[in-house]
N, CA, C and O atoms as a Tripos MOL2 file, in Angstrom:
@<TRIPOS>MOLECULE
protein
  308   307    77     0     0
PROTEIN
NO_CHARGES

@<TRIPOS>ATOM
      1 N          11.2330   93.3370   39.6040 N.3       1 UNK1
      2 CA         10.4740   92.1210   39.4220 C.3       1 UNK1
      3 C          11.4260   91.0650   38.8940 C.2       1 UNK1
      4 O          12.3450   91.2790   38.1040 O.2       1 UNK1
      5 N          11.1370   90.0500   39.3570 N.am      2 UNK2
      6 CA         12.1160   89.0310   38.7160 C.3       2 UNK2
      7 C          11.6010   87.5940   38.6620 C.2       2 UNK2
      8 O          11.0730   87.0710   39.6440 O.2       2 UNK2
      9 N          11.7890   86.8770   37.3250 N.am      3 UNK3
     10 CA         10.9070   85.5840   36.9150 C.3       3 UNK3
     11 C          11.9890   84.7220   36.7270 C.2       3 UNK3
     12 O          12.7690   84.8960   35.7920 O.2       3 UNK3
     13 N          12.1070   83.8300   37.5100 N.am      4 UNK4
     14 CA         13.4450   82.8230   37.1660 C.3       4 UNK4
     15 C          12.2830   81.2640   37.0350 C.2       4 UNK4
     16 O          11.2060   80.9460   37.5400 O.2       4 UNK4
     17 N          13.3950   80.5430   35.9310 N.am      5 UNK5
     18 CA         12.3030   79.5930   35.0010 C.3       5 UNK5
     19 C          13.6400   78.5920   35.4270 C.2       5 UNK5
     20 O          13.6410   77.5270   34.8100 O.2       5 UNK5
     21 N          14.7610   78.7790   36.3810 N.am      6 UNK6
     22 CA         15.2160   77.4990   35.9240 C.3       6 UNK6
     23 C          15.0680   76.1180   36.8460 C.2       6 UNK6
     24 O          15.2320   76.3270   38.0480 O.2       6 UNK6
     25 N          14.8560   75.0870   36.5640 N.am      7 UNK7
     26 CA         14.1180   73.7890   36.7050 C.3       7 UNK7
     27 C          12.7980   74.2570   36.6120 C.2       7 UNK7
     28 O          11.9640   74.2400   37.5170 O.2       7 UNK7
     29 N          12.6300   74.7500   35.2590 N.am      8 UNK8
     30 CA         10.8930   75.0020   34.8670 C.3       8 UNK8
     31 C           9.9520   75.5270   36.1110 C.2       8 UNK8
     32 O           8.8880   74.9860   36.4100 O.2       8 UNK8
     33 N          10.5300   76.7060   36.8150 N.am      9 UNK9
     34 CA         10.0350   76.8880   38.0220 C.3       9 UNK9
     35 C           9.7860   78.8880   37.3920 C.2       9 UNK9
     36 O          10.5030   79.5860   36.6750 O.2       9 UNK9
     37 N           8.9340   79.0770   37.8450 N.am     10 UNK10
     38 CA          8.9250   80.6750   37.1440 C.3      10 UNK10
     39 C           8.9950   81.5410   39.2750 C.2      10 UNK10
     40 O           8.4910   81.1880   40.3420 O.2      10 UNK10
     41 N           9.7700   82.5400   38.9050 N.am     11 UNK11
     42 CA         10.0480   83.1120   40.3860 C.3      11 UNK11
     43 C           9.6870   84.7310   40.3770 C.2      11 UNK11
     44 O          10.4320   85.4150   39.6750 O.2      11 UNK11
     45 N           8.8660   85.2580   40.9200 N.am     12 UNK12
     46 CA          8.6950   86.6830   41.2470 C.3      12 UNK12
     47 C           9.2440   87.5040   42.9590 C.2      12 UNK12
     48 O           9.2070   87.2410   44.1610 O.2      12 UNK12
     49 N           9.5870   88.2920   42.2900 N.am     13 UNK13
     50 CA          9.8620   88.6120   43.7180 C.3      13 UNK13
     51 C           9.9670   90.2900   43.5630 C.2      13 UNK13
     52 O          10.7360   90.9140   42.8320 O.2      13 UNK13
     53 N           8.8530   90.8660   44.5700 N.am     14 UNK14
     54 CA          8.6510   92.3440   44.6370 C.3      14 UNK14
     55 C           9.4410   92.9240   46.2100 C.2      14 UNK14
     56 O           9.7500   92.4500   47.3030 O.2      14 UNK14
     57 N           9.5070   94.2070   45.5000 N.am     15 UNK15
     58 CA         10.3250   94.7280   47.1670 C.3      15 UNK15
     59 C           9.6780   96.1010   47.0230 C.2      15 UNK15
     60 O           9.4890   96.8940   46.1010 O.2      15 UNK15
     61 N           9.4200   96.0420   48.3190 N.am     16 UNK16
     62 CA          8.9460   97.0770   49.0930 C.3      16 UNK16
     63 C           9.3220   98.0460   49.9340 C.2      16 UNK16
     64 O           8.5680   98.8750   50.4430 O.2      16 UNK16
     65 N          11.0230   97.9110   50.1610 N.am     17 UNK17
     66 CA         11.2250   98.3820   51.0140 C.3      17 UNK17
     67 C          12.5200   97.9880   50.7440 C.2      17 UNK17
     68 O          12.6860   96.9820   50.0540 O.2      17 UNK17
     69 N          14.2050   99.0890   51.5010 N.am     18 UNK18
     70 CA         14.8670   98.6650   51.6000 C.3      18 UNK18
     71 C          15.9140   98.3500   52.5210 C.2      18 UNK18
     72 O          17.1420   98.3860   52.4390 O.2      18 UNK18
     73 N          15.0580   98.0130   53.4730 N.am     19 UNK19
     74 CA         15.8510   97.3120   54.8910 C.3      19 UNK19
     75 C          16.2190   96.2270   54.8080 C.2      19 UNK19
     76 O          15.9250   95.4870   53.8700 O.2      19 UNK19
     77 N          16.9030   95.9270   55.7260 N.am     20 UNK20
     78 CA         17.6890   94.4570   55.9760 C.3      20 UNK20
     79 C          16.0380   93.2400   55.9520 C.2      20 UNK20
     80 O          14.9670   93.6240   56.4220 O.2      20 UNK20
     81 N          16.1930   92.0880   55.4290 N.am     21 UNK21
     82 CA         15.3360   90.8390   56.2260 C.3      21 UNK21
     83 C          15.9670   90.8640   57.2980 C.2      21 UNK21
     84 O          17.1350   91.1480   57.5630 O.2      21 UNK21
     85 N          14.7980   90.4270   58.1200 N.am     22 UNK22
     86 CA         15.6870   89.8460   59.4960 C.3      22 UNK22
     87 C          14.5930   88.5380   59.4620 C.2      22 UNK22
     88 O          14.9570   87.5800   60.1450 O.2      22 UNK22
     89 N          13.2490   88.3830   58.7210 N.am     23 UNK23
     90 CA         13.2400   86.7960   58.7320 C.3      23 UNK23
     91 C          12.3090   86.7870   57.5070 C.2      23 UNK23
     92 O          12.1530   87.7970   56.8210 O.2      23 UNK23
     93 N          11.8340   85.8820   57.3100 N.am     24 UNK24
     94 CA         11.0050   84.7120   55.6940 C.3      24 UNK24
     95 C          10.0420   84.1940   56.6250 C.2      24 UNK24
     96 O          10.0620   83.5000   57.6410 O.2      24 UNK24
     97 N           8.8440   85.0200   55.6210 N.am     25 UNK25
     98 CA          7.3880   83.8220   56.1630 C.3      25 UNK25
     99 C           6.9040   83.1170   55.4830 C.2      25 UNK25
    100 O           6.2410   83.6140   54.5720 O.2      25 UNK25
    101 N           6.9870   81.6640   55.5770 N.am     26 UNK26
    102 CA          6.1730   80.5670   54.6690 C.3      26 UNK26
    103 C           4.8500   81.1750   54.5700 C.2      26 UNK26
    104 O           4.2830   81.1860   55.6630 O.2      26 UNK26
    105 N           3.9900   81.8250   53.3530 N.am     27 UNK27
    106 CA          2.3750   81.8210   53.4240 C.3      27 UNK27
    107 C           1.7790   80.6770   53.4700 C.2      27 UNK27
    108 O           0.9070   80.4190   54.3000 O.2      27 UNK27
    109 N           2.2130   79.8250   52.5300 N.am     28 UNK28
    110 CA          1.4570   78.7140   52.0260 C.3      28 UNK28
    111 C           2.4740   77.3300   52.2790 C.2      28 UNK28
    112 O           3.6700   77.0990   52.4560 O.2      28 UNK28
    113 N           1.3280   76.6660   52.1860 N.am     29 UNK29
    114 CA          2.3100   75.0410   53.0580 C.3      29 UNK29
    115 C           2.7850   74.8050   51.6810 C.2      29 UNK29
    116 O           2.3650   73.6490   51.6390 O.2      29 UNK29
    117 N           3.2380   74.9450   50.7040 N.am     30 UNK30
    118 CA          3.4480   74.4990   49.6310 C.3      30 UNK30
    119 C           5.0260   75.5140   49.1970 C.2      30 UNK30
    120 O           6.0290   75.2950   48.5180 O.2      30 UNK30
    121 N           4.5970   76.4800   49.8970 N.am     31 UNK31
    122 CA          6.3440   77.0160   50.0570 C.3      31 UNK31
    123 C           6.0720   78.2680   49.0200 C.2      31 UNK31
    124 O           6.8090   79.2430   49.1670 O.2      31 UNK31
    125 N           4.8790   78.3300   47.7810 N.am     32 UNK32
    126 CA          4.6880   78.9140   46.5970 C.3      32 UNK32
    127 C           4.7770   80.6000   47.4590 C.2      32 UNK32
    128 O           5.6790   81.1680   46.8450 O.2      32 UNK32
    129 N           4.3480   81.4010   48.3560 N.am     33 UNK33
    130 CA          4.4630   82.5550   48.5750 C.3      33 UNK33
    131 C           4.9770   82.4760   49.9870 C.2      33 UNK33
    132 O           4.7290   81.5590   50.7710 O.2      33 UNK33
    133 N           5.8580   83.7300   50.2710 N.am     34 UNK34
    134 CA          7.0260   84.1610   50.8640 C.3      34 UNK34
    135 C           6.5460   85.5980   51.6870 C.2      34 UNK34
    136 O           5.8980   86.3540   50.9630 O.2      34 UNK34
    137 N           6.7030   85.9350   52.6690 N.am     35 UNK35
    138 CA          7.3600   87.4570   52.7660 C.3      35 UNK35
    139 C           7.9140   87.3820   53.3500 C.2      35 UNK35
    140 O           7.8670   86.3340   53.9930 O.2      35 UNK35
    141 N           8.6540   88.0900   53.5990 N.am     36 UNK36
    142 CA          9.8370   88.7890   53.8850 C.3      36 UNK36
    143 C           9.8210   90.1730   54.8350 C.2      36 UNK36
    144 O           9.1950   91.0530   54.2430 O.2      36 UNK36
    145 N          10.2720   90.5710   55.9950 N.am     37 UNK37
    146 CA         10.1640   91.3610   57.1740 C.3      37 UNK37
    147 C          10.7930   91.8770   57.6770 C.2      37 UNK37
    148 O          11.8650   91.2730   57.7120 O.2      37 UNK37
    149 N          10.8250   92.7810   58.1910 N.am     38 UNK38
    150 CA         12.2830   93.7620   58.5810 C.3      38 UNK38
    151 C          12.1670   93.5260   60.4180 C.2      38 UNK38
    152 O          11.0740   93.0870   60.7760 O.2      38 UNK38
    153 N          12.9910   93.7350   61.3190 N.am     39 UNK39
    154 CA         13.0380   93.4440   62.5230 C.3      39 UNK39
    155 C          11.7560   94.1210   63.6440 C.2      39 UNK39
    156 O          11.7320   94.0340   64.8720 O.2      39 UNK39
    157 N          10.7350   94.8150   62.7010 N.am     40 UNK40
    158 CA          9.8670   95.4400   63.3810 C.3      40 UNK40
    159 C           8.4140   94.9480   63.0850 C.2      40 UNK40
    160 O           7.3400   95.1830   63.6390 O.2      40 UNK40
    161 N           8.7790   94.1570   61.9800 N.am     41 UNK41
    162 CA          7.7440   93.0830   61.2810 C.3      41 UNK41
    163 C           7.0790   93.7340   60.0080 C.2      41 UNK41
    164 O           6.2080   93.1330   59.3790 O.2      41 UNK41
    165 N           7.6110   95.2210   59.5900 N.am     42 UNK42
    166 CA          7.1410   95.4250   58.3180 C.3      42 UNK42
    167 C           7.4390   94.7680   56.8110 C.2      42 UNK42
    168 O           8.4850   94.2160   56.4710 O.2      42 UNK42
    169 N           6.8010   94.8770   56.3770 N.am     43 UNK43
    170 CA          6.7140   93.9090   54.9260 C.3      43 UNK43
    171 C           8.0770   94.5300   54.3210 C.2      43 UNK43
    172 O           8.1450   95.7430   54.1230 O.2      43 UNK43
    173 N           9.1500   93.6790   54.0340 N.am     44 UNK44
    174 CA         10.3360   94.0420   53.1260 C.3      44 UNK44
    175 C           9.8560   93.5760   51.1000 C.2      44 UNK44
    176 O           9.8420   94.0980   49.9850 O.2      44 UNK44
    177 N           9.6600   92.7340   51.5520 N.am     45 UNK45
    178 CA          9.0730   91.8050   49.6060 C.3      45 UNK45
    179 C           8.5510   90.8650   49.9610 C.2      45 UNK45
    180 O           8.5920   90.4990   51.1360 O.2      45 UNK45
    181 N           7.9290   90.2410   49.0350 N.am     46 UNK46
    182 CA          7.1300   89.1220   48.4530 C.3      46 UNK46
    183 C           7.5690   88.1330   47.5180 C.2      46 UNK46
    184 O           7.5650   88.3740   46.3110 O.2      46 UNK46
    185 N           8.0110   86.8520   48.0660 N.am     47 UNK47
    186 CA          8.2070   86.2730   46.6690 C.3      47 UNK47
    187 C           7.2740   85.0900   46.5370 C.2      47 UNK47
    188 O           6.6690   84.5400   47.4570 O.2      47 UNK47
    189 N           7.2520   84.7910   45.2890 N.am     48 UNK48
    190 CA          6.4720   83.9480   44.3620 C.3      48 UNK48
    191 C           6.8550   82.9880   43.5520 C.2      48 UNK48
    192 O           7.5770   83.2580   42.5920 O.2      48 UNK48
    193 N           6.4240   81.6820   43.8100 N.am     49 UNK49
    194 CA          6.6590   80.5440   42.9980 C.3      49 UNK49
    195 C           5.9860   80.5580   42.0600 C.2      49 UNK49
    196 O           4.7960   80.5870   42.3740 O.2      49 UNK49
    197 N           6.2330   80.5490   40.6010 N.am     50 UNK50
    198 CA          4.8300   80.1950   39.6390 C.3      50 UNK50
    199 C           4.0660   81.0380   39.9860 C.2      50 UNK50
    200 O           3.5340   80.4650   40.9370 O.2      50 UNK50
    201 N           3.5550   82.1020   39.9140 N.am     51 UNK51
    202 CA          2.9320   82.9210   39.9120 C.3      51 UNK51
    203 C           2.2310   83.0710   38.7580 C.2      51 UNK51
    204 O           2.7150   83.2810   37.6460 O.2      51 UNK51
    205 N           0.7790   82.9310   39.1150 N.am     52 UNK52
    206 CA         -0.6370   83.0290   38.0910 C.3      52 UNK52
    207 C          -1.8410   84.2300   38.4430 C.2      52 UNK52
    208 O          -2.1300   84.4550   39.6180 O.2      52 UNK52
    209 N          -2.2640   84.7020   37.7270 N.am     53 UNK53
    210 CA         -3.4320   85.9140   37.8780 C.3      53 UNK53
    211 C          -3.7140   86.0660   39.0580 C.2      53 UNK53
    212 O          -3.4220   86.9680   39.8430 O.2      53 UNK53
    213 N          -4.5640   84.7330   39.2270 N.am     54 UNK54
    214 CA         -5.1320   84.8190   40.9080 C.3      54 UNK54
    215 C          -4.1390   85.3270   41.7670 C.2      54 UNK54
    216 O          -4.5690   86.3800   42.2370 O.2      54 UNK54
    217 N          -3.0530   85.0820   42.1790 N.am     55 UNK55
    218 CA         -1.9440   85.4730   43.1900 C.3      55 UNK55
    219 C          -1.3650   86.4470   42.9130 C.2      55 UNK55
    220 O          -1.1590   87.0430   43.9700 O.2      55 UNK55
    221 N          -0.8670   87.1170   41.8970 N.am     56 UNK56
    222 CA         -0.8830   88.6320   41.4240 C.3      56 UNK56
    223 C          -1.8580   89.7610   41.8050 C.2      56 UNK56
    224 O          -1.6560   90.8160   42.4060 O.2      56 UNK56
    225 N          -2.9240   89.2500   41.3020 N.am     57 UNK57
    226 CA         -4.0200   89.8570   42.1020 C.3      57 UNK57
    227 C          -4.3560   90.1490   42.8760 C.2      57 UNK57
    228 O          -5.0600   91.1490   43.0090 O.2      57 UNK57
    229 N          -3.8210   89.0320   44.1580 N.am     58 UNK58
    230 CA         -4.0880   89.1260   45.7900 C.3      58 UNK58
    231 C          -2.9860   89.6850   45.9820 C.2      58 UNK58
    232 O          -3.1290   90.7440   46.5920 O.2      58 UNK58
    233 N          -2.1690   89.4940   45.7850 N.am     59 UNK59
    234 CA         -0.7630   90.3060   45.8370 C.3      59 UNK59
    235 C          -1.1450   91.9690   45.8290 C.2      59 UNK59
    236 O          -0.7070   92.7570   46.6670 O.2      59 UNK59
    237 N          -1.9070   92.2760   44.8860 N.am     60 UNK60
    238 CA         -1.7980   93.7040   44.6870 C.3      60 UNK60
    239 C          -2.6450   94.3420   45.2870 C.2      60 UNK60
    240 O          -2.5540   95.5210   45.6280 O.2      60 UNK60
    241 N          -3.8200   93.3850   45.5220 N.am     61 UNK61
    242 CA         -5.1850   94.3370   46.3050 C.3      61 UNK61
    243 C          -4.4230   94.2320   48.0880 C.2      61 UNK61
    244 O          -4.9390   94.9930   48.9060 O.2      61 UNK61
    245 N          -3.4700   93.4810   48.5010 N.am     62 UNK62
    246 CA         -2.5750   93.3360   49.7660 C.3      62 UNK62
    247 C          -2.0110   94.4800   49.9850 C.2      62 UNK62
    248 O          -2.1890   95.3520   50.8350 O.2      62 UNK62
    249 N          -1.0780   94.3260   48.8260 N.am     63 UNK63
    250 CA         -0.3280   95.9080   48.3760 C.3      63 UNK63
    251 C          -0.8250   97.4270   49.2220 C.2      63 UNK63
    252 O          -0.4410   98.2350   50.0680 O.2      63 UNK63
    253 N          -1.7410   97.1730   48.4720 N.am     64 UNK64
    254 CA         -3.3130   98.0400   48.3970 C.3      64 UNK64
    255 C          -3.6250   98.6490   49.6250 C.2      64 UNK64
    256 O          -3.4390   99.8040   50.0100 O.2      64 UNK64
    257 N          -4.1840   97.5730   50.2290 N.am     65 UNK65
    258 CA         -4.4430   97.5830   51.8680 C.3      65 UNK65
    259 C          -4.0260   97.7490   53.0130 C.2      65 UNK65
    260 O          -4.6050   98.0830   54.0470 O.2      65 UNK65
    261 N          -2.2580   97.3280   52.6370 N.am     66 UNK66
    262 CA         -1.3210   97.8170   53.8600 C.3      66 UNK66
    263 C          -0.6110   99.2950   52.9970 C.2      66 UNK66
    264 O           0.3880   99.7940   53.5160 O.2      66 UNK66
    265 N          -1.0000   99.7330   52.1020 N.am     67 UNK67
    266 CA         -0.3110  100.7450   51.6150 C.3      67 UNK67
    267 C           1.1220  100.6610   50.9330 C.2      67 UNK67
    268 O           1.8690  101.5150   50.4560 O.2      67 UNK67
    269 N           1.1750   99.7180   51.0340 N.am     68 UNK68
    270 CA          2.7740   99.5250   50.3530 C.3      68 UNK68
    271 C           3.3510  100.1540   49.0830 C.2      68 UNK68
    272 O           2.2850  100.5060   48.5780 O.2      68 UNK68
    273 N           4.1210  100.4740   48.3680 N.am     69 UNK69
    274 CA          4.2810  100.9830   47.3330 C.3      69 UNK69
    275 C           6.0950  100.1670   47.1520 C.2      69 UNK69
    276 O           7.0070   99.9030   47.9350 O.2      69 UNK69
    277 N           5.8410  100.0100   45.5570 N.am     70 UNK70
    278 CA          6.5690   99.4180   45.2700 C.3      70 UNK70
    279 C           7.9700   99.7400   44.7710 C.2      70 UNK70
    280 O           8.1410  100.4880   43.8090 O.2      70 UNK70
    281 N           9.2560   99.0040   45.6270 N.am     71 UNK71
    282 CA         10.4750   99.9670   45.5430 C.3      71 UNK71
    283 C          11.0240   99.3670   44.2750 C.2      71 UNK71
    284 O          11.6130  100.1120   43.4920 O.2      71 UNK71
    285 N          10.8480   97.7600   43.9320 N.am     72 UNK72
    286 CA         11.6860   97.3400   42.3490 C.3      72 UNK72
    287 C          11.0700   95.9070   42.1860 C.2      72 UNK72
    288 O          10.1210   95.6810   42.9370 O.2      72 UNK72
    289 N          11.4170   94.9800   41.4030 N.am     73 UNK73
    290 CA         11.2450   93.7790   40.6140 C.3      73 UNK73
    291 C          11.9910   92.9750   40.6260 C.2      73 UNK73
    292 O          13.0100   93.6650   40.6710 O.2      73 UNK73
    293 N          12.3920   91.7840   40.6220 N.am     74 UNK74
    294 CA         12.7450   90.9460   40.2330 C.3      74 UNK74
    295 C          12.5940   90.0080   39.4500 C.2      74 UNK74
    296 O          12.0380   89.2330   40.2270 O.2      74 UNK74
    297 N          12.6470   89.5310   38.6220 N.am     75 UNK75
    298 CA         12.3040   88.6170   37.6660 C.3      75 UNK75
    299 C          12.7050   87.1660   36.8800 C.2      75 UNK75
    300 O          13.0400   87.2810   35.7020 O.2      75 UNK75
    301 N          12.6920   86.2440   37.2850 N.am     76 UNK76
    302 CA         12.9390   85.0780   36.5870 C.3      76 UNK76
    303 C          12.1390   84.3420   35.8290 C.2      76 UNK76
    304 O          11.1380   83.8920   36.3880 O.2      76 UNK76
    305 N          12.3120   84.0890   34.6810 N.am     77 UNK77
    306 CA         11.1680   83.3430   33.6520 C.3      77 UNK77
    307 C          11.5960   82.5240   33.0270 C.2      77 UNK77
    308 O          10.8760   81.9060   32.2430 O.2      77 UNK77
@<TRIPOS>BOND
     1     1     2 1
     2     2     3 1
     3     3     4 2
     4     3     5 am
     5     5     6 1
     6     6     7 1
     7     7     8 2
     8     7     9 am
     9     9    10 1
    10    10    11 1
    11    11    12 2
    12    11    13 am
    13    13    14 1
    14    14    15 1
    15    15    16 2
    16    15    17 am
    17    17    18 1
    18    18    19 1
    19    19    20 2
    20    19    21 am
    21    21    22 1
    22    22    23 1
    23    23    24 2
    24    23    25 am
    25    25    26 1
    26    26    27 1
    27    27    28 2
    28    27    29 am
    29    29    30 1
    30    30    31 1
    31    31    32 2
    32    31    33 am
    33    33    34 1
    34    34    35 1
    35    35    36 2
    36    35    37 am
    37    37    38 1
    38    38    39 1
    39    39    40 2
    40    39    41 am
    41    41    42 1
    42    42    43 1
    43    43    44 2
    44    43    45 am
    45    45    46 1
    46    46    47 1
    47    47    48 2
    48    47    49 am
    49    49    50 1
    50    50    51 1
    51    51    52 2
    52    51    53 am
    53    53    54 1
    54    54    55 1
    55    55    56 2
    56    55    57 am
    57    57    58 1
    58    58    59 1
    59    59    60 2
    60    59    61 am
    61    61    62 1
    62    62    63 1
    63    63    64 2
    64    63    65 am
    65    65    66 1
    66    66    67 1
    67    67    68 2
    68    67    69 am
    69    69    70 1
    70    70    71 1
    71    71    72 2
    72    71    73 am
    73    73    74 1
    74    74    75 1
    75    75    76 2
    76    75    77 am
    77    77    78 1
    78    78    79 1
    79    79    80 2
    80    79    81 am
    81    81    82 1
    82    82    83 1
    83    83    84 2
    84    83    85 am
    85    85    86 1
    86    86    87 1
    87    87    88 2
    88    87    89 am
    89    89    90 1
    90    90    91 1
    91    91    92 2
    92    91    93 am
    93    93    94 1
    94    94    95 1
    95    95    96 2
    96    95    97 am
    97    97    98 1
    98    98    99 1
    99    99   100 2
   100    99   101 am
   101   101   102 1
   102   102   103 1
   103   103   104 2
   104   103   105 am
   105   105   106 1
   106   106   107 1
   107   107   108 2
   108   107   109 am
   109   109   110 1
   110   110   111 1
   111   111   112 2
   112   111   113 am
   113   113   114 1
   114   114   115 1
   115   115   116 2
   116   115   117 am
   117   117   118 1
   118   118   119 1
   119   119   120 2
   120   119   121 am
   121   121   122 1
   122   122   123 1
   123   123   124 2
   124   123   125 am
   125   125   126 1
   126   126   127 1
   127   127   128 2
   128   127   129 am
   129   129   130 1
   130   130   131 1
   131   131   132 2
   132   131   133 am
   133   133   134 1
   134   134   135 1
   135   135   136 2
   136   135   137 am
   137   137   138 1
   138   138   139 1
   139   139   140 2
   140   139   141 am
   141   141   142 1
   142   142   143 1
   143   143   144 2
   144   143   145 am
   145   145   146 1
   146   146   147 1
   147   147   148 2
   148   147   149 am
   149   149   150 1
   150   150   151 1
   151   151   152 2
   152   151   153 am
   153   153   154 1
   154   154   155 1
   155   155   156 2
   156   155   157 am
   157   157   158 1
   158   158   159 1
   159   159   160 2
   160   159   161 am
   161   161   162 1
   162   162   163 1
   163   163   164 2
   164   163   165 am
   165   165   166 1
   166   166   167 1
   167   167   168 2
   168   167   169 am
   169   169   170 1
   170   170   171 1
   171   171   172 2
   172   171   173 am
   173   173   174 1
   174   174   175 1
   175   175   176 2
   176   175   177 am
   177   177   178 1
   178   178   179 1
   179   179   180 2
   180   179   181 am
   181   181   182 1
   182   182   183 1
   183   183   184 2
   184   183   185 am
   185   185   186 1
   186   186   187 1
   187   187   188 2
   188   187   189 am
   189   189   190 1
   190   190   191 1
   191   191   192 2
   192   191   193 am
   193   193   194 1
   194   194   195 1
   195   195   196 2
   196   195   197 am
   197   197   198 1
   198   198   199 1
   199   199   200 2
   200   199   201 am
   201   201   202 1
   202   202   203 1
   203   203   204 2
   204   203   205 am
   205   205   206 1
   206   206   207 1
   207   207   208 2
   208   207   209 am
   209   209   210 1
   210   210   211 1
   211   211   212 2
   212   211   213 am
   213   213   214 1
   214   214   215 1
   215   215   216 2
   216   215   217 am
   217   217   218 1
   218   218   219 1
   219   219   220 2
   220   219   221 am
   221   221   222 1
   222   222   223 1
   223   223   224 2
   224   223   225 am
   225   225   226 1
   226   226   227 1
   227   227   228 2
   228   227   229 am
   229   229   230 1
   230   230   231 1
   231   231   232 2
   232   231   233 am
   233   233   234 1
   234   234   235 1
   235   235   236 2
   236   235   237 am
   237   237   238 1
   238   238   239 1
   239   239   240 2
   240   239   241 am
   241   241   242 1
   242   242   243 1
   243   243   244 2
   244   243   245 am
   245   245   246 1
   246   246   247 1
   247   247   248 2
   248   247   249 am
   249   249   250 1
   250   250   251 1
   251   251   252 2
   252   251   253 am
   253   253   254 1
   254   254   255 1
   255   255   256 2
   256   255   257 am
   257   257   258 1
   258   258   259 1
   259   259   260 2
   260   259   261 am
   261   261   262 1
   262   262   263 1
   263   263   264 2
   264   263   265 am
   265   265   266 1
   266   266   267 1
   267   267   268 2
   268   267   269 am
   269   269   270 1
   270   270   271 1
   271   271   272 2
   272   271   273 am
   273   273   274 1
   274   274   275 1
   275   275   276 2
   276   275   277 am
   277   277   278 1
   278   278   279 1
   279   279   280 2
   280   279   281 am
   281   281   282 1
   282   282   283 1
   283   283   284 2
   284   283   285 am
   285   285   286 1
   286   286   287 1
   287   287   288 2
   288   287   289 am
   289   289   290 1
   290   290   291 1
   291   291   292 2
   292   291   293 am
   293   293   294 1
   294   294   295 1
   295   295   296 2
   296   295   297 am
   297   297   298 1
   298   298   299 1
   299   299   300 2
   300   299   301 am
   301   301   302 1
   302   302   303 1
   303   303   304 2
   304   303   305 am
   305   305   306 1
   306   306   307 1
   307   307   308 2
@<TRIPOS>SUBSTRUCTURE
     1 UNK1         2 RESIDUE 1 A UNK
     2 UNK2         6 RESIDUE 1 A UNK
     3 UNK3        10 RESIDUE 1 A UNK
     4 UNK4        14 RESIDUE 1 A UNK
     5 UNK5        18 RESIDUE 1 A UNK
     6 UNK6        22 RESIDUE 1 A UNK
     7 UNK7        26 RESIDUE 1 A UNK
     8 UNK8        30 RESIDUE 1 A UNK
     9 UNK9        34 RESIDUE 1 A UNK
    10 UNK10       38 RESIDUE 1 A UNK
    11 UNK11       42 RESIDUE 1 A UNK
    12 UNK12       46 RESIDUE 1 A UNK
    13 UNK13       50 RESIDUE 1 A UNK
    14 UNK14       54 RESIDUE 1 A UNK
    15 UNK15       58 RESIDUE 1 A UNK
    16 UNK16       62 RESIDUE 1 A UNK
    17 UNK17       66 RESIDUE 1 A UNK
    18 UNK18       70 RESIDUE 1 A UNK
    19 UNK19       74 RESIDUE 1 A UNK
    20 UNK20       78 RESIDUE 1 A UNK
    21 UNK21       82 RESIDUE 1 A UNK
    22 UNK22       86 RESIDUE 1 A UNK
    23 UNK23       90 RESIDUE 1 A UNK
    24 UNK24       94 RESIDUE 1 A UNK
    25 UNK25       98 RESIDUE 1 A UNK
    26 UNK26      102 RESIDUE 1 A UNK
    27 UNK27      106 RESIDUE 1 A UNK
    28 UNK28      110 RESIDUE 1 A UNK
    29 UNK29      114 RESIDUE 1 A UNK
    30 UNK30      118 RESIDUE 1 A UNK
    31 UNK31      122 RESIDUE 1 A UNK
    32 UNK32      126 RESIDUE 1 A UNK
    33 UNK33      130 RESIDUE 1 A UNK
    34 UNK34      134 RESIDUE 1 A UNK
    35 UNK35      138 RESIDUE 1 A UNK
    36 UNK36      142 RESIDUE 1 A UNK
    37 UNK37      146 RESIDUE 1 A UNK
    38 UNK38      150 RESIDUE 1 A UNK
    39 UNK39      154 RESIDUE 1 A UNK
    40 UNK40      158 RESIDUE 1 A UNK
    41 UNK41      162 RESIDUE 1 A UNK
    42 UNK42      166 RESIDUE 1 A UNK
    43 UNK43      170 RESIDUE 1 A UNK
    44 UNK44      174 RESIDUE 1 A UNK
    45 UNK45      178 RESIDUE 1 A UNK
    46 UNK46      182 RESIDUE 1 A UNK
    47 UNK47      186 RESIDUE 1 A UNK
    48 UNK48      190 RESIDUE 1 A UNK
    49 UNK49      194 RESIDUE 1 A UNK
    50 UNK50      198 RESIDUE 1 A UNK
    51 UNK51      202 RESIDUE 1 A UNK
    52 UNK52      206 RESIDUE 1 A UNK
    53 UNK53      210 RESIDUE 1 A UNK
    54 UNK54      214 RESIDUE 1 A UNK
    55 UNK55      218 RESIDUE 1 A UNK
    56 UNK56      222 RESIDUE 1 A UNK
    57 UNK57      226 RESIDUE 1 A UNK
    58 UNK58      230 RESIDUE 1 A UNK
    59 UNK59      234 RESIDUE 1 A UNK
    60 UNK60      238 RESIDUE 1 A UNK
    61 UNK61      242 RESIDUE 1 A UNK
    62 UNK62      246 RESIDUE 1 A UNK
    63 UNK63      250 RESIDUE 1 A UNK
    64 UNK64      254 RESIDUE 1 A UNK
    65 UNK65      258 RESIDUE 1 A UNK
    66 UNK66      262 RESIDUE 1 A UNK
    67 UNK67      266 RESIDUE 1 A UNK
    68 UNK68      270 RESIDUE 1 A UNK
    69 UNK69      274 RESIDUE 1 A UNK
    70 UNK70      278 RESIDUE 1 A UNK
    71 UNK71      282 RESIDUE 1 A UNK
    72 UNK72      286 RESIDUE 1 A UNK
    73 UNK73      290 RESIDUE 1 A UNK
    74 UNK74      294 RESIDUE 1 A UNK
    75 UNK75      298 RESIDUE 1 A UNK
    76 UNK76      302 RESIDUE 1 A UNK
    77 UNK77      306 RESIDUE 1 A UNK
């Protein structure tokens, strides 16, 4: 997990997996959530701008649903 705070920006970023990216998906028009995909389109990580309850949350019940299990953390705060 990893929370990076610098320009007052807090950053998460979970991994799931440890294959290569082969690309980055904008979720949100605002740029705030990320994933990340391996060349077959499975979920590699997730990252997170500012990350608050609500999006943690959806994050995990996601988790959840595609089965994912979590390989490490990143964290910036």
């Amino acid at each position: 997990m990893t929370r990076d705070t610098t320009g007052g920006h807090s950053l998460l970023y979970l991994y799931y997996s440890s294959e290569p990216v082969a690309r980055t998906i904008d979720v949100t028009e605002t740029g705030s959530v990320a994933v990340d995909v391996d060349a077959h389109g499975e979920t590699i990580g997730v990252e997170l701008l500012n990350p608050g309850t609500t999006e943690l949350e959806l994050l995990t019940k996601l988790a959840r649903e595609r089965d994912l299990s979590l390989d490490g953390l990143f964290s910036y705060a």
